[in-house]
N, C-alpha and C positions, 0 to 999 in steps of 0.2 A: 522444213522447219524454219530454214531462214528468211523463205520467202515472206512468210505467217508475220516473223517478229519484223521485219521490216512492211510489212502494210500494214502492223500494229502500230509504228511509231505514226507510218502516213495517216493516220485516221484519226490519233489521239486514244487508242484505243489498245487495250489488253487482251490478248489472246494467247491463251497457253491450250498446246496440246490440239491447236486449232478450234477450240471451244471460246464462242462469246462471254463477255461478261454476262447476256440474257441468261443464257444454259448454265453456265457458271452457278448462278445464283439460285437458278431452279435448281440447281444438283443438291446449292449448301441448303436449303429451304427442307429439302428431303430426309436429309439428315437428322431432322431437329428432333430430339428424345421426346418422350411424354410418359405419363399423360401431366397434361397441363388443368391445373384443377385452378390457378388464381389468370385472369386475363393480363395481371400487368408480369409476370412470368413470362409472356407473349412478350411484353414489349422490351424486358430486362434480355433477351435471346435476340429480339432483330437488332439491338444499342450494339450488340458484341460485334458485329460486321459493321454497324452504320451507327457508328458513336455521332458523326456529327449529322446527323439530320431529327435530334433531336433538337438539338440550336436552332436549326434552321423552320425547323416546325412551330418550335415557341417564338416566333420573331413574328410569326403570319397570323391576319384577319381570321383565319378560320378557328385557330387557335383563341386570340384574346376578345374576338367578335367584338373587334374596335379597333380602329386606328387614326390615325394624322388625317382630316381630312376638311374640306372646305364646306362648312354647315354653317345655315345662315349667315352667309358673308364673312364668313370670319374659320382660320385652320382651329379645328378643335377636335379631342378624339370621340370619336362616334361610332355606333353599332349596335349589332344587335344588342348585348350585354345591356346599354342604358337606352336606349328606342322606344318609345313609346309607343302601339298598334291599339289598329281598335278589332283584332282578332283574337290576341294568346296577350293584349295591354302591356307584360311587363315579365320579363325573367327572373328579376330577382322576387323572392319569396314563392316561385314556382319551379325551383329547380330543377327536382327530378324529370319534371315533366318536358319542359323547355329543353335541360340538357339531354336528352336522350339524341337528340342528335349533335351533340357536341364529339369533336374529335377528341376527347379525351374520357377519363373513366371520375366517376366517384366527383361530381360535381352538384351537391347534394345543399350547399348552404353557401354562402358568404365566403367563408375561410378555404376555399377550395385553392390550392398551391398549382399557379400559372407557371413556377420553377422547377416542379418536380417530374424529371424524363419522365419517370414510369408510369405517370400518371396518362400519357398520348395512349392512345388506339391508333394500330400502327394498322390494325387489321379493319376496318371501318373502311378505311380506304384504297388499300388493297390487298381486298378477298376476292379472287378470281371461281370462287366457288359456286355463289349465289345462295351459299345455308348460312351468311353471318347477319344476326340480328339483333339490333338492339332491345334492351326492357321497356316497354312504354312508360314504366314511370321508375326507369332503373339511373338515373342521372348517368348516362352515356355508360353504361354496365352492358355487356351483352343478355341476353335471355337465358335465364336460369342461373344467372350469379349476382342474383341479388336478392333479399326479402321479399318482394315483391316477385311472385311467383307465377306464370304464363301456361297457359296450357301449350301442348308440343314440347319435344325434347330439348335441352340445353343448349347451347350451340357448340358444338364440337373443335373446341381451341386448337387442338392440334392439328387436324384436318386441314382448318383453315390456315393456319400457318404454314404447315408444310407444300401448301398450294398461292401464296401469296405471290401477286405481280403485278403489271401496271393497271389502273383504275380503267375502267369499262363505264360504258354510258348505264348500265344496271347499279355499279359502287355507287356514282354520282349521284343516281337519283332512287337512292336509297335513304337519302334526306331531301333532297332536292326538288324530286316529283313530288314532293307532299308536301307541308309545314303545318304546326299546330294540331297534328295528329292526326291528321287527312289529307289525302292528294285533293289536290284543286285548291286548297282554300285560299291561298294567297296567290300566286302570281296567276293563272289564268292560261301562261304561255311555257307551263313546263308540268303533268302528270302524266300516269303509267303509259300513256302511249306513245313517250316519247323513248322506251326502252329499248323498242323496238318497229321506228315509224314509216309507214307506207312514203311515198314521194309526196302526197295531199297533205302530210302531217308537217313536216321537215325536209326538204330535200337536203340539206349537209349531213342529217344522222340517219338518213334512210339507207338503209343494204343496197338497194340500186341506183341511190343518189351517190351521193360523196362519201355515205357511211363512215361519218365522224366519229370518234368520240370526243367526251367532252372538252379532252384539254387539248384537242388542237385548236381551239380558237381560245380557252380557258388556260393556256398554258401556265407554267411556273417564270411569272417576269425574275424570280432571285430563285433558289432553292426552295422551293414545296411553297413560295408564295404564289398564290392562283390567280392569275388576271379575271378582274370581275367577278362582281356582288354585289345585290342588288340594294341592302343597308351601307354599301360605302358608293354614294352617289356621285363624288366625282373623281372615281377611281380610272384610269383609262383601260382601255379593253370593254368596258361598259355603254362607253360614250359612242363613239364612232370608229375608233382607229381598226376596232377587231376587221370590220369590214375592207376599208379598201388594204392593209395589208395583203390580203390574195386579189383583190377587184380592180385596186387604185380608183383614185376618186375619179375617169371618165371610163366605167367599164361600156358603156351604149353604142350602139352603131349612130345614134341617133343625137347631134348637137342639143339639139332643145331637153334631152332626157337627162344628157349630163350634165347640165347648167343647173338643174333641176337639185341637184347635191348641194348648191350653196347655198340653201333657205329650206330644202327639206331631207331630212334622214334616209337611209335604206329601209329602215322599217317601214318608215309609212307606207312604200307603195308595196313593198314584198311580205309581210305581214297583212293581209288584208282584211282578216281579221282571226281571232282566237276562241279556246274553249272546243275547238272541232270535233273532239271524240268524246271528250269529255265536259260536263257541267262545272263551271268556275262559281263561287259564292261571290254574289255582289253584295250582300247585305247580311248584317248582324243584329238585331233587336235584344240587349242585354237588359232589356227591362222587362221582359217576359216570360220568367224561370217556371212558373207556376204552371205553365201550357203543358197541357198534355199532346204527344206525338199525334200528329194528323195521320188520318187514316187519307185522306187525299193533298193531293201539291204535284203540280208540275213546276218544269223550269219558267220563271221567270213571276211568281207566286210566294210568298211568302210560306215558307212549312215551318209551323213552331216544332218546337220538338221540348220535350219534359226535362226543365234541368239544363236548359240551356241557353233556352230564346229563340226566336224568329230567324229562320236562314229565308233567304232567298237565293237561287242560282239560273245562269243563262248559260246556254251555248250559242255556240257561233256567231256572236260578240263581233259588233264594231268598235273598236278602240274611241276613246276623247283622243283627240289631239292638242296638243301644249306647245309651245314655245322649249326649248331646252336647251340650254347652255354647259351643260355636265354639272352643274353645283345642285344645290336647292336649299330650299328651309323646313325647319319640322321643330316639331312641338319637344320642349323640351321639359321634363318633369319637374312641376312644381310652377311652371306658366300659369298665370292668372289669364284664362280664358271668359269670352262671353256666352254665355249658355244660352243667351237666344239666338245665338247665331252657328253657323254649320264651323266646327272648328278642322282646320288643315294640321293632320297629325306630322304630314309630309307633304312637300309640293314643290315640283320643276321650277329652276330660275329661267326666265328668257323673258325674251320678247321681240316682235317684229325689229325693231329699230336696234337690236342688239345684234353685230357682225358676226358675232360667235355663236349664236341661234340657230337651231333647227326645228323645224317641225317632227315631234314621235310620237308615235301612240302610246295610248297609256291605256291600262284595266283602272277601273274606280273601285273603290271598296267602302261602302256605308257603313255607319253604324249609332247604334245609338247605346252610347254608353254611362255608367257611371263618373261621378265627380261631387265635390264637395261643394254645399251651397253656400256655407261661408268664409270661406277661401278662394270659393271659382278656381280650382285646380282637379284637373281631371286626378282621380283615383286608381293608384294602381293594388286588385284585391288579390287576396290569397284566394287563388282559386282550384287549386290540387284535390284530387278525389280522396287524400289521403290526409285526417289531423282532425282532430274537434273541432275546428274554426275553417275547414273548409270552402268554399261557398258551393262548389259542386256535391260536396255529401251534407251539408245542410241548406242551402240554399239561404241561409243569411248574411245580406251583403251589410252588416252592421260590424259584425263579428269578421267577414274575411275581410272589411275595409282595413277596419285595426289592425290587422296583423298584417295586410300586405302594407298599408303606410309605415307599419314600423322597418319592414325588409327594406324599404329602398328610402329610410332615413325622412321621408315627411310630413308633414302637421294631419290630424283629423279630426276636423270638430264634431263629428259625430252627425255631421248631419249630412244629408244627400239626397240628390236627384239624378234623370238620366237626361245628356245632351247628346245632340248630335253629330257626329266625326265625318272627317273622310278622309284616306288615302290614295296614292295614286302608284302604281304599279307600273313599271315599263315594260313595253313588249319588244322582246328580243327574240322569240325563238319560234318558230312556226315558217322558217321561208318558206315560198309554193315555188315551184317554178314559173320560168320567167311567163309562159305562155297565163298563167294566173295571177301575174300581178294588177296591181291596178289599170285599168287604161286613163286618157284623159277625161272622158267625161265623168267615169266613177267620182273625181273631184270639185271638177268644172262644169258638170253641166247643171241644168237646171235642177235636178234631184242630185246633186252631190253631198256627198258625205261630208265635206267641210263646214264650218259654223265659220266663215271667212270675219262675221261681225267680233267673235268670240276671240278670234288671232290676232284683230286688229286692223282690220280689212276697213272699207265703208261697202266693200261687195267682192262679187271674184273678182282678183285682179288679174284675171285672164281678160277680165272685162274690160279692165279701167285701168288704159298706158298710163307708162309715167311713172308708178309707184312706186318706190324703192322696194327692194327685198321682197320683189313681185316672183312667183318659183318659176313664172314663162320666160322669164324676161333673159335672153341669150345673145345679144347682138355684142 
């Protein structure tokens, strides 16, 4: 026994009775009475062991989905919460919908309490069960505790509790692998087959690769604060640091590969490209509600679908390449934009001549969306299946304009047309191994994948000595 309490102090660590804090807490977890008929009952029962990782909960991005961050040139707070997309446009006035994957419960309107513990879902992110589910349009409620009623059973509160522990790459991407109420739509470079992926998919989260989960590279930089996210652009863990932390910036046998790190990312050559198992949406047509569902459409085709508009999706994706500096600029609501021209809801800062720059891949996302013609400000509409002013159950974007301009506070003259958007999407997650990374010519040679004119190039500068911030250049 003494030896126990003195390798307890050595470790920083409690051990009684020779039992981990891990087993510890699976024991206390076992314990826990029921039945549990309210979900925040769940969370009022794990506060009594972990009073302060509520604090710590309410201080983080996932929580307030905003924070301090450097957007268009300037620290301001930024995130999902006020973001504009030309996917799912705009949270607020779409709540239920939007928050169903929020860490918390009952985020149903405007007046939703960011102060209140009980309001966290403690269980969202760690249910080691795989039966925890949120309502699709239950504003982060689980299934079957809310008005809106799902076929399949409730989810079983207490079950899930008495089995709660660290998050698993399944928790993660139980929002994660999806957004906007389908895997694929937004990032490109993270759906269900990242739950569980062959070495071709990811080698870090593959069972015979490195079989990560997410927060070893995702970790908590403070208490339950998660490094990286893809709406806090220049957050670190996002940018580059996640990598050489295990790699260091010269992992190569090869000098000219490692030089290769001051002007281009890990992405670029280990990401070679995305979408591999699954089809990513590149395009949105919000001006075509009326289309009835195509009885034909492959990848890379437009398929209207009734009620919704025009998708388009591709696999196996080459990424755009950009300049990146970790910051960026993005559209901020209530910008007076040009509607004859392609509007950047979000977009990479860099560029050649910029020291801090790197070349990354990015997923593109088109769209063509609503906005006001005599204010030239994109519109953000009520689009919830659920309310008389809908635009999904009635399909009038007059009526959801108005009420979604009044949720997020601005003007509508009542008049409108559709313009064209774009987003830009990083790719992070997809490594192959090394034997499939890129070689040199994939970039350099004559059919390379680079647009060298487009980075800023006057041609490859494999070609043409001399150039600054050339990625050959090693001497």
């Amino acid at each position: 026994m003494q030896r126990h309490k003195i390798m307890a102090i050595l470790l920083g660590t409690t051990i009684i009775f020779g039992l981990t804090p891990a087993v510890m807490a699976l024991e206390a977890h076992d314990k826990i009475q029921g039945p549990i008929s309210d979900p925040k009952k769940v969370t009022q029962k794990c506060l009594e062991c972990h009073a302060e990782s509520a604090q710590e909960v309410m201080q983080t991005q996932h929580w307030n989905w905003q924070q301090q961050q450097v957007v268009n040139n300037k620290e301001q707070l930024y995130g999902k919460r006020n973001a504009m997309t030309n996917f799912g446009i705009a949270v607020d006035g779409n709540w239920p919908h939007c928050t169903r994957c929020h860490i918390g419960y009952g985020w149903e309107n405007a007046s939703f309490d960011f102060k209140e513990p009980n309001n966290i879902d403690c269980l969202v992110c760690h249910d080691t069960t795989g039966t925890y589910e949120k309502a699709k349009r239950g504003a982060g409620l689980p299934k079957g505790y809310t008005e809106w009623r799902e076929r399949g059973k409730p989810v079983d509160l207490l079950y899930v509790a008495r089995n709660a522990g660290k998050p698993n790459k399944k928790t993660c991407g139980a929002c994660h692998f999806g957004g906007c109420g389908a895997a694929r739509v937004k990032h490109g470079d993270l759906d269900p087959s990242f739950a569980g992926p062959p070495l071709e998919i990811d080698i870090h989260m593959a069972a015979d690769g490195a079989n990560f989960d997410c927060q070893k590279c995702h970790y908590p930089e403070e208490k339950h604060n998660i490094m990286g996210h893809y709406m806090a652009p220049s957050a670190e863990g996002t940018y580059q640091s996640g990598c050489v932390e295990c790699h260091s910036e010269k992992p190569h046998e090869l000098k000219i590969l490692n030089t290769h790190y001051e002007a281009v990312s890990c992405q670029t050559c280990h990401v070679p490209n995305f979408a591999r198992q699954y089809p990513a949406k590149t395009d949105w047509d919000w001006s075509t509600p009326e289309l009835e569902t195509a009885k034909e459409g492959r990848y890379g085709k437009i398929i209207p679908v009734k009620g919704v508009g025009g998708f388009k999706w591709k696999k196996n994706m080459t990424p755009l390449y950009e300049w990146y500096n970790g910051s960026e600029l993005a559209y901020i609501r209530g910008d007076v934009i040009d509607p004859d021209t392609v509007t950047a809801l979000n977009k990479p800062v860099g560029s050649k001549d910029d020291k801090h720059s790197k070349i990354f891949p990015f997923k593109i996302h088109r769209a063509k969306q609503i906005y006001d013609t005599k204010y030239k400000t994109i519109i953000t509409p009520f689009i919830e299946k659920e309310g008389e002013t809908a635009f999904w159950k009635t399909y009038d974007w007059d009526a959801a304009a108005k009420k979604g301009m009044a949720a997020t506070g601005l003007r509508f003259s009542g008049n409108y047309d559709f313009t064209n958007t774009i987003m830009y999407w990083r790719i992070n997650h997809g490594v192959v191994p090394g034997d499939k990374a890129l070689d040199c010519l994939e970039c350099h040679g004559s059919h390379g994948r680079m647009d060298w004119e487009y980075l800023g190039y006057e041609g490859d500068p494999w070609k043409i000595p001399g150039i600054s911030r050339a990625p050959h250049e090693f001497q």
